[in-house]
N, C-alpha and C positions, 0 to 999 in steps of 0.2 A: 504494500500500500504506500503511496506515494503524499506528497503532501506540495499546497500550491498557495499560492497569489498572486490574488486576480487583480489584474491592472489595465487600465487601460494609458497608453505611454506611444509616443511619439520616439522618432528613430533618435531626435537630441535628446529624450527622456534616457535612453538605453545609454548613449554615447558618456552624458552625463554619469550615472551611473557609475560605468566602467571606470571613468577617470576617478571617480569619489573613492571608490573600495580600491584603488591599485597599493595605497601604504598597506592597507590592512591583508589584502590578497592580490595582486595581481590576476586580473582575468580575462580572459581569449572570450573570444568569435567565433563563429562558423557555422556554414550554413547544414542543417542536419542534413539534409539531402544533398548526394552529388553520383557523378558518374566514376569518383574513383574512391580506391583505398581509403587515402590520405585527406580528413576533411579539408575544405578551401576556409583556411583560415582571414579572415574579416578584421578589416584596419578600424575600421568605424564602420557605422550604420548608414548608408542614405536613403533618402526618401522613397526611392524605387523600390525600395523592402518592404515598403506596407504589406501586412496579412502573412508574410514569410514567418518559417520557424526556422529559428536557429536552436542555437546549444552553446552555452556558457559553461566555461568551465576555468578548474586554475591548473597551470603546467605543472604544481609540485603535485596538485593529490592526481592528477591522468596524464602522465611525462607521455607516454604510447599509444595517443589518443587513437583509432581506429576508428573505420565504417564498417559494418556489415556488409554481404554481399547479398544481393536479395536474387535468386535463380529465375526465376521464374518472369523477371522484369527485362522489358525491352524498350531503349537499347538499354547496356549493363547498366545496372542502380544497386546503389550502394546506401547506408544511412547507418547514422550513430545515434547506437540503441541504450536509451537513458535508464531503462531496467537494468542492462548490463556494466556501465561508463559509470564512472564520478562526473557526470557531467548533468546539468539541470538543461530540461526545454527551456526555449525562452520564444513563446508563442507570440508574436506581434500585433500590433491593433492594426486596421484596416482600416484606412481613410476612405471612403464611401458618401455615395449622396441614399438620402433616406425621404421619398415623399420630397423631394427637391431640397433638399435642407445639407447642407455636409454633416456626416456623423464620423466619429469610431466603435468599431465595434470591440467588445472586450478582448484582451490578452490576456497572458500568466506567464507564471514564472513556474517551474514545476520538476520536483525531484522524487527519485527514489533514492531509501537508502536504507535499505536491507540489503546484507553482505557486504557495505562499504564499510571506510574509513569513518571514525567518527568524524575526521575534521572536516569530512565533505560535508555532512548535516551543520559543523558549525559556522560553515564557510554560506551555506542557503540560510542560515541562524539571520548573521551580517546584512546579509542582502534586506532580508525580510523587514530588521528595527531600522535599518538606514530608509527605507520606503514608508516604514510606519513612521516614522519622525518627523522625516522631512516632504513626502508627498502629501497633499491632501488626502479625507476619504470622498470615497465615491460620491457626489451629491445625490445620486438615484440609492437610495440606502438600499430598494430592496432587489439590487443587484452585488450590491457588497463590494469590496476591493476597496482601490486605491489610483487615484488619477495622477500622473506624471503633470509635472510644469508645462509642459510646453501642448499635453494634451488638455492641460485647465485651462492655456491662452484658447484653444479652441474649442473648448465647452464655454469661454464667457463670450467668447464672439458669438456666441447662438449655434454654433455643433451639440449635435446631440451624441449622448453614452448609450452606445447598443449592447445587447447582450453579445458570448462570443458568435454571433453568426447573424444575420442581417435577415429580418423578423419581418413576414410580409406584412403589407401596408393593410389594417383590416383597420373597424373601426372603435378597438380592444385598442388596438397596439398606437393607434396615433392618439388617444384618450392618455395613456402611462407614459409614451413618449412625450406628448406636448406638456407634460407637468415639468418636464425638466426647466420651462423657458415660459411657464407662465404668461398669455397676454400677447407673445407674436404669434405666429399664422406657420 
């Protein structure tokens, strides 16, 4: 069983982040998916990665980072599997229009760690009180988490907080949605 936080965070939310925790851990990039062995390790995040997962991790507790090989996939696909890795998803928000409105949809941050290293759980520990301290919470409470800086400059500009996946337009879901932003259209 694994254990997560839900966020929703913009690619300079992540980038931030990384540089925040580097005294405490240094930690890598990459994208979980690829076509080879060796993940393609990630300098910084840009904006073209909305809704991509990656995989965070720190060089000292997974120096041998690996991908799977997946058989049955064409052409060859590979991915690093976080049941098996020291290493945490790091599912990204999706910058999206919703009902004409720009939104993000939720993200997370997400690890297992059964059979690891303690220090990997106190390495996802770090991560978690650094985001609970310094990020806001969700203003949509009864989605829960935690919104990134740079994804609150886009929830005060009128972007809406989607659950992780883009919820069709009924007349349930524009009623819970437009509570976000009270009074505009």
């Amino acid at each position: 069983m694994g254990r997560q936080i839900r966020l929703h965070l913009l690619p300079e939310d992540v980038n931030e982040l990384i540089v925040a925790m580097h005294d405490k851990e240094p930690l890598e990039l990459a994208m979980q998916h690829g076509n080879s062995e060796k993940p393609k390790r990630l300098v910084f995040i840009s904006e073209s990665m909305s809704g991509k997962t990656l995989v965070l991790w720190s060089e000292r507790l997974a120096p041998k980072l690996h991908c799977d090989y997946v058989a049955k996939a064409q052409p060859p696909f590979y991915f690093v599997n976080e049941q098996t890795e020291a290493v945490l998803q790091l599912s990204l928000s999706a910058l999206t229009m919703w009902n004409g409105r720009p939104a993000l949809t939720q993200g997370r941050i997400y690890g297992v760690f059964e059979n690891k290293q303690r220090d990997f759980e106190k390495c996802y520990e770090r991560i978690a009180r650094y985001v609970k301290r310094r990020w806001r919470r969700n203003p949509a409470e009864w989605m829960g988490g935690h919104i990134g800086p740079a994804a609150g400059d886009c929830f005060d500009g009128g972007g809406l907080l989607l659950p992780n996946y883009i919820p069709p337009i009924s007349s349930d879901w524009i009623q819970r949605l437009t509570e976000q932003h009270p009074g505009q259209c």
